[in-house]
C-alpha positions as CSV (number, residue, x, y, z in Angstrom):
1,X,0.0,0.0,0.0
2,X,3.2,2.4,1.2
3,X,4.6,1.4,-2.3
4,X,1.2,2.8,-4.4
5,X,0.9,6.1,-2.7
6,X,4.7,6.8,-3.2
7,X,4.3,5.8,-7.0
8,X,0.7,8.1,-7.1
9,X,2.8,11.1,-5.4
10,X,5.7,10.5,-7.6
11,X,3.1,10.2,-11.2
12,X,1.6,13.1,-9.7
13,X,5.0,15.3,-9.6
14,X,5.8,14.5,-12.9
15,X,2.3,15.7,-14.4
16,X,2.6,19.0,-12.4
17,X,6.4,19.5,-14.3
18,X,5.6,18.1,-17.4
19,X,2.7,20.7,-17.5
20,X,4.8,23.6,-15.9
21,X,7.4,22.9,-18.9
22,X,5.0,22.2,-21.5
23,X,3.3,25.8,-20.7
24,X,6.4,28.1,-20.0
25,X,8.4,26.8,-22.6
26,X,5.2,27.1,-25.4
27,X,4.9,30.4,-23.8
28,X,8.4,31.6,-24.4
29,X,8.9,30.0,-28.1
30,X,5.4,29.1,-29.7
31,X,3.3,31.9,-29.8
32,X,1.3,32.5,-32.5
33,X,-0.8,35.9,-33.6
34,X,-4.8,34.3,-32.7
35,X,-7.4,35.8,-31.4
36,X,-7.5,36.5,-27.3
37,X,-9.4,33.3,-25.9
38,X,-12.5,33.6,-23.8
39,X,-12.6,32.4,-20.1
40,X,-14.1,29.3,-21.1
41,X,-11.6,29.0,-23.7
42,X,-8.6,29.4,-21.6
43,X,-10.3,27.0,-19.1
44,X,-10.7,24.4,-21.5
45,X,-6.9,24.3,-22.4
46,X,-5.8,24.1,-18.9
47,X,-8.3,20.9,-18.4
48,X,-6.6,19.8,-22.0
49,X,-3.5,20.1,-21.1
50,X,-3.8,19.2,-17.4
51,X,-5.1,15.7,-19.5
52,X,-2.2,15.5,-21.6
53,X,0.5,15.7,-19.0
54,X,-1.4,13.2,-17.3
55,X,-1.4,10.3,-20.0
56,X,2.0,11.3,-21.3
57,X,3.4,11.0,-17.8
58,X,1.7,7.7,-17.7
59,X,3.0,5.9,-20.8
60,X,6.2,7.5,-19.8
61,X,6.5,6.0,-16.4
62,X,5.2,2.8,-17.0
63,X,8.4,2.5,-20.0
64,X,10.7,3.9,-17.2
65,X,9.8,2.0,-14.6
66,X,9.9,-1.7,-16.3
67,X,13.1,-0.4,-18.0
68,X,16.3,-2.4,-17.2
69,X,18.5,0.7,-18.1
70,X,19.2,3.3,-15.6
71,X,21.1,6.6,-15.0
72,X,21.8,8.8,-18.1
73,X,21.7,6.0,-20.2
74,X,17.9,5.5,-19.9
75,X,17.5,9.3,-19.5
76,X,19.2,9.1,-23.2
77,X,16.4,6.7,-24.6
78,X,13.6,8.3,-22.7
79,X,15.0,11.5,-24.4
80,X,15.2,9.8,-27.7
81,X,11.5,7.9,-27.2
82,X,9.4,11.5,-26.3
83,X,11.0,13.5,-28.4
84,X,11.2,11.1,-31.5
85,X,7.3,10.3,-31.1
86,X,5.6,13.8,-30.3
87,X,8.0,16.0,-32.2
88,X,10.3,14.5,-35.1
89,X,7.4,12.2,-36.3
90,X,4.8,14.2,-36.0
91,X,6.3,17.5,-37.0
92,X,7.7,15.9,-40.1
93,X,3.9,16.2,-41.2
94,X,3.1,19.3,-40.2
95,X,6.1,20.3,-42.5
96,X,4.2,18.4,-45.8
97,X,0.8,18.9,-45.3
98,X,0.6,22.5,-43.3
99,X,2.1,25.0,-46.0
100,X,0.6,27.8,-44.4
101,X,2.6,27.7,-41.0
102,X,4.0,31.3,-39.3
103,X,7.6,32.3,-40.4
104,X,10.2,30.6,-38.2
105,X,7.6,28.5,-36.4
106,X,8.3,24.7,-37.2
107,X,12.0,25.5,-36.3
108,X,10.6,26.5,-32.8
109,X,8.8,23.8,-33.0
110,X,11.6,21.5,-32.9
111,X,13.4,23.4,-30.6
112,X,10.3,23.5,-28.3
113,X,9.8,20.0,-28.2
114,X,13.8,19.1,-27.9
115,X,13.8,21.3,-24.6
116,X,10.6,19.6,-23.1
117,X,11.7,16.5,-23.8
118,X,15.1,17.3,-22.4
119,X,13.6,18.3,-19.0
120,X,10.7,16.3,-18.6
121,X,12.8,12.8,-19.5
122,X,15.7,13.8,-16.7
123,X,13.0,14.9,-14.1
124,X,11.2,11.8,-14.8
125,X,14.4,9.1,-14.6
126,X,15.5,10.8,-11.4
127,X,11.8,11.1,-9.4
128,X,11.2,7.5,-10.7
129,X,14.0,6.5,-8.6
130,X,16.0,5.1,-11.9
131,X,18.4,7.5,-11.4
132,X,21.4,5.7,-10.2
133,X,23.5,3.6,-12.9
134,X,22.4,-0.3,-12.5
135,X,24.3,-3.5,-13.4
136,X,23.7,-4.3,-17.5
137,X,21.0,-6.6,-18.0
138,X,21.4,-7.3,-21.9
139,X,19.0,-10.9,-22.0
140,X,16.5,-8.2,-23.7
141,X,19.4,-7.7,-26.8
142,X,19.1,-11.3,-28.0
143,X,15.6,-10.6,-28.7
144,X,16.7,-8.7,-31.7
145,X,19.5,-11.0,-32.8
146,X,18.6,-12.3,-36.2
147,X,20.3,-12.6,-39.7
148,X,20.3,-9.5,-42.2
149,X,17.9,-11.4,-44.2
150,X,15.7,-11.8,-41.8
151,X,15.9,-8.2,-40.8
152,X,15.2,-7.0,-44.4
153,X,12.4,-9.4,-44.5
154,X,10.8,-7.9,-41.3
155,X,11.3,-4.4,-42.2
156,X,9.5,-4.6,-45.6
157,X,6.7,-6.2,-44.2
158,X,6.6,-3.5,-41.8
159,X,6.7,-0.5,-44.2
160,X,4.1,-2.4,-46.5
161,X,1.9,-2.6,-43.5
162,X,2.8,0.9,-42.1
163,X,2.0,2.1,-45.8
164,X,-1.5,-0.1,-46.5
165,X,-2.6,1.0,-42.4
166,X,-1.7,5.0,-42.8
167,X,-3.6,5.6,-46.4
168,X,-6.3,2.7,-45.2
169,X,-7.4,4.6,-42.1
170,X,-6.4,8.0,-43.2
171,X,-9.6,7.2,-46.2
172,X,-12.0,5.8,-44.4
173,X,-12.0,7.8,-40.7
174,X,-10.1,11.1,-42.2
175,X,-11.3,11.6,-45.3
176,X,-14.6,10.6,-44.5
177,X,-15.1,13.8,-42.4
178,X,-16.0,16.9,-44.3
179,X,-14.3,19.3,-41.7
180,X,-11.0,17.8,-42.7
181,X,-11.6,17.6,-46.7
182,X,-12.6,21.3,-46.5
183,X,-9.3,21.9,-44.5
184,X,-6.9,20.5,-46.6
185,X,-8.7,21.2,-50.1
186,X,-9.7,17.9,-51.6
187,X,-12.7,15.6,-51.7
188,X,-14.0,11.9,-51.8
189,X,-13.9,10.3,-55.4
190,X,-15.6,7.3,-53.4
191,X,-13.0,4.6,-52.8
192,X,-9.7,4.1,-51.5
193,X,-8.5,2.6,-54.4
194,X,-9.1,5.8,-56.8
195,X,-7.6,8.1,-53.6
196,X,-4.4,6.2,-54.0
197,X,-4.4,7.3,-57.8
198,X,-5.0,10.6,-57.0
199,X,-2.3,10.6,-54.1
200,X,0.2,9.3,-56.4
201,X,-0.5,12.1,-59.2
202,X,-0.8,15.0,-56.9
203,X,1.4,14.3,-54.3
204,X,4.1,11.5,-55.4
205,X,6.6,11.9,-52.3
206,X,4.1,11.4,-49.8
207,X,4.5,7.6,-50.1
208,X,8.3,7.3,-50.0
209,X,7.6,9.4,-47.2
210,X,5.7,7.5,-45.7
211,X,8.0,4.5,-46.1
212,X,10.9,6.3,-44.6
213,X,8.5,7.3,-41.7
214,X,7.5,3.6,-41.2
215,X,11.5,2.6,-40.7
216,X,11.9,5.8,-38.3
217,X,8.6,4.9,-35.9
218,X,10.5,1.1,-35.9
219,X,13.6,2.5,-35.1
220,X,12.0,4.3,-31.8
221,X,10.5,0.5,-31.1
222,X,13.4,-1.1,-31.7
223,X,14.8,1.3,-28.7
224,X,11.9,0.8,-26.6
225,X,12.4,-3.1,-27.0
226,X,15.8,-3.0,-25.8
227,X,15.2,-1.1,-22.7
228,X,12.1,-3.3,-21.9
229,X,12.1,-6.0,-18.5
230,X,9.3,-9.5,-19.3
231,X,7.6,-11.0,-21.8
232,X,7.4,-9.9,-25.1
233,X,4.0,-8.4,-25.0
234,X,5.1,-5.6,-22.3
235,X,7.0,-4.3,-25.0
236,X,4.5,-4.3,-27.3
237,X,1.9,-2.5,-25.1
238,X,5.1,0.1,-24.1
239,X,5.4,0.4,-27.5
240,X,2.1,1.2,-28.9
241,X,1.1,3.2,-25.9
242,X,4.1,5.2,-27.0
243,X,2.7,5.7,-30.6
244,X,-0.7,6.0,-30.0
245,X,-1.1,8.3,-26.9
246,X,2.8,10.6,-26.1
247,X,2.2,11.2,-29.9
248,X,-1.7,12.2,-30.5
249,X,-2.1,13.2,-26.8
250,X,-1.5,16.7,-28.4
251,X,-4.4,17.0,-30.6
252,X,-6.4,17.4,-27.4
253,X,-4.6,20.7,-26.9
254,X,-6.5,23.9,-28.6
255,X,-4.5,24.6,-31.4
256,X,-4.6,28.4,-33.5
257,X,-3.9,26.3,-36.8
258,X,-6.1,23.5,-37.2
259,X,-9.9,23.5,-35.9
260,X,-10.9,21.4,-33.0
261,X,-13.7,19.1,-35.5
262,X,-10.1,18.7,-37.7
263,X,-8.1,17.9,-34.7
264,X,-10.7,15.5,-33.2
265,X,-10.8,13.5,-36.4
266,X,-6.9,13.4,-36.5
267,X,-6.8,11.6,-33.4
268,X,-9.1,8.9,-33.8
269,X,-7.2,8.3,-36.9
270,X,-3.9,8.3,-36.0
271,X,-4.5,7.2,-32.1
272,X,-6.3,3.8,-33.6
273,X,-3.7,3.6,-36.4
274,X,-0.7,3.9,-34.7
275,X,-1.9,2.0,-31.9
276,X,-2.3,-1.3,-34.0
277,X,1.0,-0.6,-35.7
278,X,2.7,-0.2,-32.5
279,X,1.5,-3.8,-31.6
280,X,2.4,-5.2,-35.2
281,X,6.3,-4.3,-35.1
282,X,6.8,-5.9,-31.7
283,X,5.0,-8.9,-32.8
284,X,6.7,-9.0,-36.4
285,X,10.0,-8.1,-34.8
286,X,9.6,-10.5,-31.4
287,X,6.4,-12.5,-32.0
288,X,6.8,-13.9,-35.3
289,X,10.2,-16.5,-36.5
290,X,10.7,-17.0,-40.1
291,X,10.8,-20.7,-40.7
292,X,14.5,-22.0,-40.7
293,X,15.7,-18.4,-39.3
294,X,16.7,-20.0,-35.7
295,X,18.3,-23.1,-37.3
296,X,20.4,-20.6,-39.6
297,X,20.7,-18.3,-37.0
298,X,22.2,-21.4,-34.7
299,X,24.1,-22.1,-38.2
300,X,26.2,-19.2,-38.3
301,X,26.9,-19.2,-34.7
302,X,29.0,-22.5,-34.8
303,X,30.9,-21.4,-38.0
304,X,31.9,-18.2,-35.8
């Protein structure tokens, strides 16, 4: 029972300074020219953002806690994890689709982002007590040890099912909405299929994008699944907690560029997306053996 309310005073810390650093540094780097919010307004962003330190703190914690790293090293990942997922990945977007963004602002927003994450992931190591360096536990490395062909098998599958789940849900829960057609300037020709045409005439790099994204969001998993403690499934739930909530937590907060209706579709989208996906690189990276990849695997080990 002593151990519970010590963790619920600790999580309870970290959401007060991960919304103190959230707010001051937004404050000092991200404003924007919008008209003055009204009391109810204002009101609604604190409750927004009181909700987003919350379940980022959460996911965080729960990675930090069943970590086997410790010190500066895990610090690093946490580092690399937060600001990774709700910055790099999602600010690479904003920097193709949003062409109407403020001078100088998606600089600030990378620099915004870098110094929250910087803060919150040394406040949060250190008040989790993971601060002091622990003995190397590397029995969660061999979970990743597997032939380059096996590698480049896994990592195509995962970019052709990164690919097939961003376009499928971004059609049929996206583009489905009006609010978000009428944002962006298009409309519904009335199947996915024709979409994809369309996608491919207009905008050709947003599928190799999309590819290279696919290889970065498995690069942050690959972290998290190093850093992980148990089975193979606590990785996977760290990992798509990671993508689904650090990440689209933020389209809770009011936000001068995109309307709320825009911003609620957004994250069903990409909350239900990159949940699933989160959960289908552990388990194509962990879960699933190529036949005859252990035996060759085994193989090259005795000729070494």
């Amino acid at each position: 029972m002593k151990a519970k309310v010590i963790l619920a005073i600790r999580l309870a810390t970290l959401t007060v300074l991960y919304f103190l650093c959230f707010a001051f540094v937004s404050a000092a780097l991200l404003r924007v020219p919008s008209k003055q919010p009204t009391p109810a307004e204002a009101g609604g962003a604190l409750v927004a953002l009181l909700a987003v330190s919350f379940l980022n703190t959460a996911v965080l914690a729960y990675v930090i806690l069943r970590s086997r790293w410790a010190g500066w090293r895990l610090v690093l990942a946490i580092f690399v994890v937060f600001y990774g997922v709700t910055t790099v990945m999602s600010q690479i977007e904003t920097a193709f689709f949003v062409t109407r963004l403020p001078s100088g602002l998606l600089p600030r927003l990378f620099l915004a982002g870098a110094i929250i994450a910087a803060l919150f992931s040394a406040f949060a190591v250190l008040i989790l007590g993971k601060g002091r360096r622990a003995g190397t536990d590397d029995r969660s490395e061999a979970r990743l040890n597997m032939s380059v062909g096996e590698w480049i098998v896994k990592l195509s599958l995962i970019v052709i099912a990164y690919v097939v789940i961003y376009f499928t849900f971004g059609y049929f829960i996206a583009w489905q909405s009006e609010a978000v057609r009428s944002f962006y300037g298009g409309s519904d020709p009335g199947s996915l299929l024709v979409q994809m045409r369309i996608v491919l005439r207009d905008t050709p790099m947003l599928l190799p994008l999309q590819a290279v994204r696919a290889l970065m969001w498995t690069a942050l998993a690959v972290l998290i699944i190093r850093m992980m403690k148990g089975e193979w499934w606590e990785a996977g739930l760290a990992v798509a907690l990671s993508f689904a909530v650090v990440m689209n937590s933020q389209l809770l907060l009011p936000n001068p560029l995109m309307p709320q209706e825009v911003r609620m579709v957004h994250l069903l989208e990409t909350a239900s997306s990159n949940f699933l996906f989160g959960w289908l690189v552990v388990f194509v990276l962990l879960g699933w053996r190529i036949p005859g990849a252990r035996a060759e695997a085994r193989e090259i080990g005795r000729v070494r």
